[in-house]
N, C-alpha and C positions, 0 to 999 in steps of 0.2 A: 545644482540640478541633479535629480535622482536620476542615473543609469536605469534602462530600461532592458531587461532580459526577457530574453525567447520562452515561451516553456518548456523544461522537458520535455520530449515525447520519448516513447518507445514504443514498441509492438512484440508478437512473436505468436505464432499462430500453432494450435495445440491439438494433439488429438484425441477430442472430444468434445459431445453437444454442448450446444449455448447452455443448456442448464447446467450439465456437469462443471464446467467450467467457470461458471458463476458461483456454484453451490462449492466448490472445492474451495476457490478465491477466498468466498468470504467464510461458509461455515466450516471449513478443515481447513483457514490462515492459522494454523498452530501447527500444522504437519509439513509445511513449506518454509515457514520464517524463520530464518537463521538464527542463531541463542545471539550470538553477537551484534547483531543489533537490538540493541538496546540502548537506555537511558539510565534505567537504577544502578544501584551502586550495589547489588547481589546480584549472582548468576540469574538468567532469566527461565523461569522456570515456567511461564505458558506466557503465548502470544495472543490475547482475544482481541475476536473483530465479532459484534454485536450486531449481525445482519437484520437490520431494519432500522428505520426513519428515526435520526437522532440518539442510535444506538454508538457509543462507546467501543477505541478500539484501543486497547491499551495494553500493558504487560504485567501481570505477576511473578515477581521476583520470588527464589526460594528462600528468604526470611519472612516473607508472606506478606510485604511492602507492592504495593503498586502503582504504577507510574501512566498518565493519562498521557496518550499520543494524541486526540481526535476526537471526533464524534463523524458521523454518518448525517452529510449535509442534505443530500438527495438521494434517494432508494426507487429503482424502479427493474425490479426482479426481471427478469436473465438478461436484461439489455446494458443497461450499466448504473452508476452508483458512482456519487461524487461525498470526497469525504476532506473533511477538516483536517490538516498539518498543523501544528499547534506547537511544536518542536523548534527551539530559535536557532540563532547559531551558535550554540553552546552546546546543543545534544540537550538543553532542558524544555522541560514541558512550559509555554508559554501561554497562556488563557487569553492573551489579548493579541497573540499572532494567530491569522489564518493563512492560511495557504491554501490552496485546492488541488485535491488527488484525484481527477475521474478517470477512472476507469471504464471501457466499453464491450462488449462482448455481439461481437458479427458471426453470425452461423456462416460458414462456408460452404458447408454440407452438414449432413444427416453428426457426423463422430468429426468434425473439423471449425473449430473456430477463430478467430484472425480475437485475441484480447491487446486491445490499444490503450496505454497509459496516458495521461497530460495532468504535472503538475504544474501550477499556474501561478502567478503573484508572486514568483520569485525576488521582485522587486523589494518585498516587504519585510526581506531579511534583514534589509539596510547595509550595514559596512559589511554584512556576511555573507553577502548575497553570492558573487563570486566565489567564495569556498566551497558555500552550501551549492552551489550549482555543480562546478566540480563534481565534487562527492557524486552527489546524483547521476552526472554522464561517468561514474567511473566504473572500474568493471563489476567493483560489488555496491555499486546502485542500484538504481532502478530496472535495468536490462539484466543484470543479474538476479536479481527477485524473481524478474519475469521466467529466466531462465531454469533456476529451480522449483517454482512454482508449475510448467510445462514438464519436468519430471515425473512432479509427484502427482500429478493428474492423470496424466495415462498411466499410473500405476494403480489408484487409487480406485477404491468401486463409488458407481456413484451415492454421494450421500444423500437421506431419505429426506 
C-alpha cells in the first residue's frame, strides 16, 4: 500500500499589493530563483515562468540547453495560479509525473499580502516521495523561495 503524504504548505506574508505580488512571483521569477536550483547539467542562466494558462516554466542554462520544470495548470490573475511539478526524484524533468504547485495571493491591505504555497500529490513520487518531501520542508525549499522571493519584492518596482 502507497504511503500517503500531507502537502506541503507554507506562507509568508510580503510587503506589497496583491498585484505586485503576483506580478513579481510570476513575471520577475528570474530575479528571485536561485541559480542553484536547477536541473541541467550548465550553470543556469534564466529561470522563466510563462505567466498565463498552460504557459511554460522552465530554465535556460548558459550552453543555451533548456530544461522543462512545468506548465501553468490554472491561471487566475492576482489571486493565484496552480502549476505542474514535472521534476521526479531524480531532479529530472518527468512528462508523465504531475504534481501540483498553487500558489495564492490574499490582499491584507492596500501594500500587504499573506502568498500561501501547497504542493500536492506528493504521493506520486513513489519510493522518492519521503526525500522529495524532505527537500521541500528543508530550509532551501519551498519556505526559503518564499523567503527570498519577499525580498526581492519589496525592493522591486512594480512590474508593468
Amino acid at each position: 500500500m502507497t504511503k500517503s503524504y500531507e502537502p506541503v504548505r507554507k506562507q509568508i506574508v510580503v510587503e506589497a499589493s496583491q498585484e505586485k505580488a503576483f506580478k513579481v512571483f510570476t513575471e520577475e521569477f528570474d530575479s528571485w530563483w536561485p541559480r542553484e536550483h536547477k536541473i541541467g547539467k550548465a550553470p543556469l542562466k534564466r529561470a522563466v515562468f510563462e505567466a498565463k494558462l498552460h504557459g511554460r516554466w522552465f530554465e535556460i542554462d548558459e550552453d543555451g540547453s533548456e530544461c522543462s520544470w512545468g506548465t501553468v495548470l490554472q491561471w487566475d490573475p492576482y489571486q493565484r495560479f496552480v502549476m505542474a511539478w514535472q521534476i521526479n526524484g531524480q531532479w529530472q524533468f518527468d512528462p508523465s509525473l504531475i504534481t501540483e504547485v498553487e500558489v495564492t495571493f490574499t490582499a491584507e491591505g492596500p501594500n500587504r499580502t499573506r502568498v500561501s504555497l501547497e504542493h500536492r500529490n506528493i504521493d506520486r513520487f513513489g519510493d522518492s516521495a519521503e526525500q522529495i518531501k524532505t527537500a521541500f520542508e528543508s530550509e532551501m525549499g519551498w519556505q526559503g523561495l518564499l523567503e527570498r522571493f519577499a525580498k526581492v519584492v519589496k525592493a522591486i518596482p512594480v512590474p508593468r
